[in-house]
C-alpha positions as CSV (number, residue, x, y, z in Angstrom):
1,X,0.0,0.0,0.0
2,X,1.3,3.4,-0.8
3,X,1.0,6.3,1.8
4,X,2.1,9.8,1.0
5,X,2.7,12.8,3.8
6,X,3.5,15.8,2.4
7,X,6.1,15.4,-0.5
8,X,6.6,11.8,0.6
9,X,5.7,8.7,-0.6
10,X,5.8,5.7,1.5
11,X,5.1,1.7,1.0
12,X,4.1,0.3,3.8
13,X,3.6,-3.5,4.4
14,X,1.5,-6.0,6.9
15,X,2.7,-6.6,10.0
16,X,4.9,-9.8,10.1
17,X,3.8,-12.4,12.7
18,X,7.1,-12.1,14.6
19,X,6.1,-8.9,15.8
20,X,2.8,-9.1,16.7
21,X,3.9,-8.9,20.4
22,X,5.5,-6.2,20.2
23,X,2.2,-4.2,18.8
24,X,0.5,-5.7,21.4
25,X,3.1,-4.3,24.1
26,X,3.0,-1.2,22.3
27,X,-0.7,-0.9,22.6
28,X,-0.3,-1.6,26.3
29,X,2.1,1.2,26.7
30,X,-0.1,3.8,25.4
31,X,-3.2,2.8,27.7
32,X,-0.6,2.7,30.7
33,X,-0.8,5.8,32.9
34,X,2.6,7.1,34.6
35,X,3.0,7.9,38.2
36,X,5.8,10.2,37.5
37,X,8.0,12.3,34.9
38,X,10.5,10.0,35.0
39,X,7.8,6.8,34.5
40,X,6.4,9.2,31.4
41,X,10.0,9.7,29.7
42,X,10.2,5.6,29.9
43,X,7.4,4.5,28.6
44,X,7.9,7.4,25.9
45,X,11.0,5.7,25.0
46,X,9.9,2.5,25.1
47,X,7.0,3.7,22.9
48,X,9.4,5.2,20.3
49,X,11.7,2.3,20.4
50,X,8.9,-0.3,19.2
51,X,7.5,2.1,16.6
52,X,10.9,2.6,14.7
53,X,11.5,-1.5,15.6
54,X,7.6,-1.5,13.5
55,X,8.0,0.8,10.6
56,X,11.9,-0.1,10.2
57,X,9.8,-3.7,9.4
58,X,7.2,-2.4,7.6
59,X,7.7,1.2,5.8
60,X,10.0,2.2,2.9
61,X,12.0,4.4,3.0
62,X,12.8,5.1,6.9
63,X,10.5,8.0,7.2
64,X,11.1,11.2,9.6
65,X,9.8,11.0,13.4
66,X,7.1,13.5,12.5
67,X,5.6,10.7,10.3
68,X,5.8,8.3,12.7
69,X,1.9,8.4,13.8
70,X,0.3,8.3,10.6
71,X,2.6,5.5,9.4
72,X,1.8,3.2,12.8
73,X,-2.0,3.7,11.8
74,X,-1.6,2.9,8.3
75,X,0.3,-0.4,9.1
76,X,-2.1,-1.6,11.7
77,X,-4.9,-0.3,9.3
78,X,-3.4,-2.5,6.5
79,X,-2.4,-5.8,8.9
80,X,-6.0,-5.6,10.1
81,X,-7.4,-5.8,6.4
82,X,-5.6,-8.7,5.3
83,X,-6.0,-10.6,8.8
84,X,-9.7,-9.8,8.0
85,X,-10.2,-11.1,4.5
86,X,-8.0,-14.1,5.7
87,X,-10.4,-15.2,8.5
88,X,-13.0,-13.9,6.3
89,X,-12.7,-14.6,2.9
90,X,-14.7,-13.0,0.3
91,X,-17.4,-14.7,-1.3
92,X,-17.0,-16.0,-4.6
93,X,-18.6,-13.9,-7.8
């Protein structure tokens, strides 16, 4: 699938079974609430670390930081599809 931000122009691919943990630790991370700065600036990092570990995976070429959002969604957007017509697949014409 293509995705384009701004002047670029990205592929970006399924995620690969040998990372679905990961997006499911990620996902964790976000819903986790810190008790402190210093619990905030780890989870932040950890939360940056599996997103370029994601997109390094599944997004040509390495895009900017600032792209990093839009990217995740469109991967999980894309792995969701095609885990969907998998389970799911379309009926015959």
């Amino acid at each position: 699938m293509k995705v384009k931000i701004g002047n670029n122009e990205y592929t970006v691919t399924p995620l690969p079974p040998r990372l679905a943990p990961h997006n499911a630790f990620y996902s964790e991370l976000l819903q986790r609430k810190p008790s402190s700065v210093q619990e905030a600036e780890e989870i932040g990092a950890s939360i940056k670390e599996l997103t370029e570990l994601v997109l390094k995976a599944t997004v040509t070429p390495t895009p900017p930081e600032e792209h990093y959002t839009q990217l995740y969604n469109a991967v999980t957007e894309l792995t969701n599809k095609v885990l969907s017509q998998s389970f799911f697949p379309a009926a015959p014409k």
